[in-house]
N, C-alpha and C positions, 0 to 999 in steps of 0.2 A: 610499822612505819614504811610507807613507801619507798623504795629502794630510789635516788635521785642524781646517781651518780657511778662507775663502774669502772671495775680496771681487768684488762686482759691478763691472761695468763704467760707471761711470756717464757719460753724456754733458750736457753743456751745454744752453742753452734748445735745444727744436728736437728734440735725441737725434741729431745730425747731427755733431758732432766730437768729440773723445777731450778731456778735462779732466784738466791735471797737477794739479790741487788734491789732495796726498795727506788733505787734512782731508776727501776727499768716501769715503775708503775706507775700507771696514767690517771688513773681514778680509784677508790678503794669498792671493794664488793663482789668483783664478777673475774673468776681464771677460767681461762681455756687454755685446757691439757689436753695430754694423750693419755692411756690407761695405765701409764707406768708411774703415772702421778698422783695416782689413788692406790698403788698396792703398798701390800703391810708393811712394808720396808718404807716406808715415807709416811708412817705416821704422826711422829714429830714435826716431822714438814709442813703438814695439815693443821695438826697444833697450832704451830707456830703464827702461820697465817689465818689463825683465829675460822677455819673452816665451818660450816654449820650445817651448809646442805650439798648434795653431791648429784648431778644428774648425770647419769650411766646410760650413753647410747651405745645401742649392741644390738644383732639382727641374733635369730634365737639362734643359728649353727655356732652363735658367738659365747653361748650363755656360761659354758663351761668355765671359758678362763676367764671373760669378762665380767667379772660379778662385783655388787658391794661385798668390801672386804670387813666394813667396823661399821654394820648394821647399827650397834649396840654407842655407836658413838655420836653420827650423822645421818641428818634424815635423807630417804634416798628417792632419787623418783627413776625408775627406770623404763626406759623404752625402747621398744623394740623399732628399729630402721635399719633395713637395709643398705648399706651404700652402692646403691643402685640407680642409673639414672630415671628409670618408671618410676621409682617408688614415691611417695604422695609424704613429703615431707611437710609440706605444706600446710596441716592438717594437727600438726603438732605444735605448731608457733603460739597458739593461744594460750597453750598449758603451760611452757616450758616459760612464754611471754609474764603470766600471773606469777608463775614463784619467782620468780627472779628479781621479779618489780616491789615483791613482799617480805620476799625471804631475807638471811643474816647475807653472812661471806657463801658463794656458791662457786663450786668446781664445777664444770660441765667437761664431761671426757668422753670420749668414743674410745676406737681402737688405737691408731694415731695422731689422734686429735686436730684433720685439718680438712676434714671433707663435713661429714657430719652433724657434729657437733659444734663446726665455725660457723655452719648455717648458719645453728639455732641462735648462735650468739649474734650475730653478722643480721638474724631477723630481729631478736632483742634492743638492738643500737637503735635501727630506721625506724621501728614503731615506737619507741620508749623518747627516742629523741628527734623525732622528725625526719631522719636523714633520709638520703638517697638511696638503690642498693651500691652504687660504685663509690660513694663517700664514704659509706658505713664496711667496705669493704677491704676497703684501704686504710681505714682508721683500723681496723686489726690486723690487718696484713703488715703494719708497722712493728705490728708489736709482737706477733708470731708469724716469722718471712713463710713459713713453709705450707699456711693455710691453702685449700686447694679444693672445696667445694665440686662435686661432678655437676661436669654439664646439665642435666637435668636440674640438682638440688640451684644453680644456676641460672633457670630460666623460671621457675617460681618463687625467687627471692626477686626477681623481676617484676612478674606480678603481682605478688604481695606489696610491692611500693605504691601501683595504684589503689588497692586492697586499704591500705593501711591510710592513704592521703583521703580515699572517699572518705573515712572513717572521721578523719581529723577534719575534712570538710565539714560534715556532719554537728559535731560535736559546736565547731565555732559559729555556726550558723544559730540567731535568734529562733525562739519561740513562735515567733508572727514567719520566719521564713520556713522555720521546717513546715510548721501548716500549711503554705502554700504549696510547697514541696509535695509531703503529701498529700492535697489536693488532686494537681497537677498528675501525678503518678497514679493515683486510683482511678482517673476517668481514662486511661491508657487501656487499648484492647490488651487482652490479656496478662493484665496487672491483677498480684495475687499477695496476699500479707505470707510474708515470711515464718516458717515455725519454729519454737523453738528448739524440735528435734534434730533443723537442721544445722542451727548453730552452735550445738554444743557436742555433735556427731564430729571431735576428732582422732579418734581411734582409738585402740587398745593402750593402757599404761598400768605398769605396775608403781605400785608407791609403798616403800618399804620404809615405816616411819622407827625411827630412834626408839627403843626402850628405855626409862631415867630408871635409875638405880644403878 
């Protein structure tokens, strides 16, 4: 079932523990944490809020402490990102965009959950619901004050708004207009069809799926 709806994760003064206040959730389905919101010691917590999928961003000097802790309970997708302003976060919105859209309840954590991993969620809002980046920014910076994206991850959640609005241009346009469209674009000098090695080229990810028994 299509995910159709999403609530942040929000934490307490600090952004450093998990808050049962359900009066602090906006939509059911989607938290954003920090890593101390996935260790063994907050099991129950996970429980509780009926968890299912867990996505782990971590750059690999992170791998050590940063890991799935309850493989055996929640399915995991982990990915390696740097937080770094070079680094091509950009590239991962597509993947992290499908499970979230599909998947149960999902925890998305980084290290301290406000560079990162607000991206991905921060890119999850604008393409899943049309928003803007600075609406879709602020709709979770309501809900976790200490979100804080680097510069870089910043100026390609930027671009991703035109990225994502072509896309929705696209889709709401008829039949008789994308024909014209592509028409129009094929007789352009050095117009060239797209492959699909290039779109489906978003990087390295590990996916570390639940064992049942």
């Amino acid at each position: 079932k299509v995910r159709n709806n999403s609530i942040l994760f929000k934490n307490c003064v600090c952004c450093e523990t998990l808050t049962d206040s359900v009066e602090k959730e906006i939509l059911p389905g989607l938290f954003l944490g920090p890593y101390s919101a996935a260790m063994k010691s907050k099991l129950p917590i996970l429980e509780k809020h009926g968890i299912t999928h867990i996505v782990c961003v971590r750059q690999d000097i992170e791998a050590n402490f940063i890991k799935p802790n309850f493989p055996h309970t929640f399915r995991y997708l982990v990915l390696d990102i740097a937080d770094n302003p070079v680094e091509n976060i950009i590239r991962f919105f597509p993947m992290v965009i499908s499970l979230l859209s599909f998947s149960g309840k999902v925890l998305v954590h980084g290290n301290a959950g406000i560079s990162r991993s607000a991206a991905l969620v921060i890119a999850y809002l604008m393409e899943t619901f049309g928003m803007k980046y600075r609406d879709a920014f602020s709709h979770v910076q309501e809900r976790r004050f200490c979100i804080n994206p680097n510069v870089g991850f910043v100026h390609q959640l930027q671009e991703y708004e035109a990225i994502y609005l072509a896309k929705l241009t696209i889709k709401m346009m008829s039949p008789v207009q994308l024909g014209r469209s592509f028409s129009l674009q094929a007789g352009m000098p050095g117009s060239r069809k797209r492959t699909l090695e290039e779109d489906e080229d978003f990087g390295a990810m590990q996916v570390t799926a639940a064992q049942n028994g």
